[in-house]
C-alpha positions in Angstrom: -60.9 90.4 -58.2 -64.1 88.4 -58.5 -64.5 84.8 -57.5 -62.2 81.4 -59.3 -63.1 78.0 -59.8 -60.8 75.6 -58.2 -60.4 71.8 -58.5 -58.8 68.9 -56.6 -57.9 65.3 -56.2 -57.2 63.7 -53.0 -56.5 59.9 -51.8 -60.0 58.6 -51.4 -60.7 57.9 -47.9 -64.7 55.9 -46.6 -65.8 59.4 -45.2 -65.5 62.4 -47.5 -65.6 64.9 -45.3 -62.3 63.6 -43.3 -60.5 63.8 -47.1 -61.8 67.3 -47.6 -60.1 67.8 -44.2 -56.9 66.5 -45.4 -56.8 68.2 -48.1 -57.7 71.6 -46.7 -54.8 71.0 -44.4 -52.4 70.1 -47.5 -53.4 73.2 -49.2 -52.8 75.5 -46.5 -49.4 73.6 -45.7 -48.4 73.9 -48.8 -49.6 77.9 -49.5 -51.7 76.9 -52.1 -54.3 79.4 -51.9 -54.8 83.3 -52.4 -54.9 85.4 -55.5 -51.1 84.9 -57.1 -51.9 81.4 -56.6 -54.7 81.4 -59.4 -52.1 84.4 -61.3 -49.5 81.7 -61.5 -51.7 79.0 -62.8 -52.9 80.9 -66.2 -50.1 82.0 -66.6 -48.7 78.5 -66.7 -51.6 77.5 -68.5 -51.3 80.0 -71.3 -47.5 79.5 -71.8 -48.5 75.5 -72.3 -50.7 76.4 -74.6 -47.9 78.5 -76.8 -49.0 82.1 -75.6 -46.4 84.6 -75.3 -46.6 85.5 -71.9 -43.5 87.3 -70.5 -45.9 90.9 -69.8 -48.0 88.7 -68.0 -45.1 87.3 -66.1 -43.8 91.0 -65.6 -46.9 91.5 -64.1 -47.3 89.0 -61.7 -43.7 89.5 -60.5 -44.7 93.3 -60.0 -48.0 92.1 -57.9 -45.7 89.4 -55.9 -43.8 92.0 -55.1 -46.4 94.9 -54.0 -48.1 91.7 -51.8 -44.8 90.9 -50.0 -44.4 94.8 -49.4 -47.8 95.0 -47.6 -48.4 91.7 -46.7 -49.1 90.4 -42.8 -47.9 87.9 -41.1 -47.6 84.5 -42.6 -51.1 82.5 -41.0 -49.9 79.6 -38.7 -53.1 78.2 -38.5 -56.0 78.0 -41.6 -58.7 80.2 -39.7 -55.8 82.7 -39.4 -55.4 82.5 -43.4 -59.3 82.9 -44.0 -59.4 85.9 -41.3 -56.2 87.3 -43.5 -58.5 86.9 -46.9 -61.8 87.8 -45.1 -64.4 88.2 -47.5 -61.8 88.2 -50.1 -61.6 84.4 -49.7 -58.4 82.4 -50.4 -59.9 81.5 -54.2 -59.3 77.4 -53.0 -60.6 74.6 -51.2 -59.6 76.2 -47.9 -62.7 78.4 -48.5 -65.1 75.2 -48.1 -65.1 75.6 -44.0 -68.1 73.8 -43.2 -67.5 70.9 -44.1 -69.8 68.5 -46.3 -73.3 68.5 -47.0 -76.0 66.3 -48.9 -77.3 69.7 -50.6 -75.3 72.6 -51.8 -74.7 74.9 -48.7 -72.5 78.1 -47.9 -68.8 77.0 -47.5 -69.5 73.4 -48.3 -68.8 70.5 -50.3 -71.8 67.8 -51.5 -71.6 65.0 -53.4 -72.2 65.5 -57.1 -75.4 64.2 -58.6 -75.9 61.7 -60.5 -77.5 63.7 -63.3 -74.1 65.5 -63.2 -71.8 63.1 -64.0 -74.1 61.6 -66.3 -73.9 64.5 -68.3 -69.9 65.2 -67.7 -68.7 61.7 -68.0 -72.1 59.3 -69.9 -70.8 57.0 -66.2 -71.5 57.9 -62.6 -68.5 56.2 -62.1 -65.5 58.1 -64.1 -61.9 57.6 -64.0 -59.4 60.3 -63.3 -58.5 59.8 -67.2 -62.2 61.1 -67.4 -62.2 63.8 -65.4 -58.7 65.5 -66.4 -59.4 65.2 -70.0 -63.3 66.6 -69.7 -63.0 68.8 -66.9 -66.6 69.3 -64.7 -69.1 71.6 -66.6 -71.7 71.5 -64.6 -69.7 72.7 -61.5 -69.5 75.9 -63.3 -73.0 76.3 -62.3 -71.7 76.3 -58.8 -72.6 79.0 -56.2 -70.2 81.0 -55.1 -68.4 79.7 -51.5 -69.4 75.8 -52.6 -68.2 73.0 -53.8 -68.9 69.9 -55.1 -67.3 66.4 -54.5 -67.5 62.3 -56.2 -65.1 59.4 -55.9 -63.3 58.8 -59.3 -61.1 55.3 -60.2 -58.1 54.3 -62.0 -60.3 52.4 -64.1 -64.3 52.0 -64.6 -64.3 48.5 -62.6 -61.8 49.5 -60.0 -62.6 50.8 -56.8 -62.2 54.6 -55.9 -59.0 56.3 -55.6 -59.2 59.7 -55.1 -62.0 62.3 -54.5 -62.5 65.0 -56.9 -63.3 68.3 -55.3 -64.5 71.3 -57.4 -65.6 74.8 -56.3 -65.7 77.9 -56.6 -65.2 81.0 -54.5 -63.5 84.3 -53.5 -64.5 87.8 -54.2 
């Protein structure tokens, strides 16, 4: 299928990598992941945007339906749903198993630079009206099976809120 970019917010939290571990959890609790997951959202995405999309919805019933005919056993734990994918990947956060990192590593998450934001947001400090309405360009340099991770505000003097996870993987 080829590897998909994938972006989060989470409640902010003093150590990142404990929020990344939330939110892994609240992914895979919530089935979040895999490759429907990604179908469903451009579809979405192109019917906001005024596309005539009812083949594509066809379509993804059709490959909902071929997945549910061969599929295995619902994962009960996240290593199950990552041995399910294998190198497949679940095309999400759940991907990013190593934790976080101070430099870009295989299946993890480090903290954006400063030259990053810079040139995303003209702040290292941006607020999640920022970030929604821009997006992340340079995560789109991202290696595959990484991700990378900032605090963002409510508003430019407040404190954090959330943390903004972006990444890519899959296969």
């Amino acid at each position: 299928m080829g590897a998909s970019g994938w972006h989060y917010f989470t409640d902010y939290q003093a150590d990142p990598g404990a929020a990344l571990q939330k939110l892994r959890r609240e992914v895979f609790e919530k089935g979040e992941y895999g490759e429907t997951r990604n179908w469903e959202e451009m579809v979405k995405g192109m019917e906001a945007a005024g596309m005539d999309v009812k083949q594509l919805k066809v379509i993804l019933q059709q490959r909902q339906q071929m997945d549910a005919a061969r599929a295995l056993a619902k994962p009960r734990t996240i290593e199950e749903a990552l041995d399910q994918a294998a190198e497949e990947g679940t095309h999400s956060i759940l991907d990013i198993m190593a934790g976080v990192s101070k430099v870009p590593q295989f299946g993890t998450a480090f903290p954006a630079p400063d030259a990053w934001l810079m040139q995303a947001y003209g702040t290292t400090r941006p607020t999640r009206a920022q970030v929604e309405g821009a997006g992340f360009e340079p995560a789109e340099e991202l290696e595959r099976w990484s991700a990378v991770f900032f605090p963002v505000a409510e508003t430019k003097e407040g404190p954090p809120r959330w943390w903004y996870f972006e990444g890519c993987s899959g296969d």
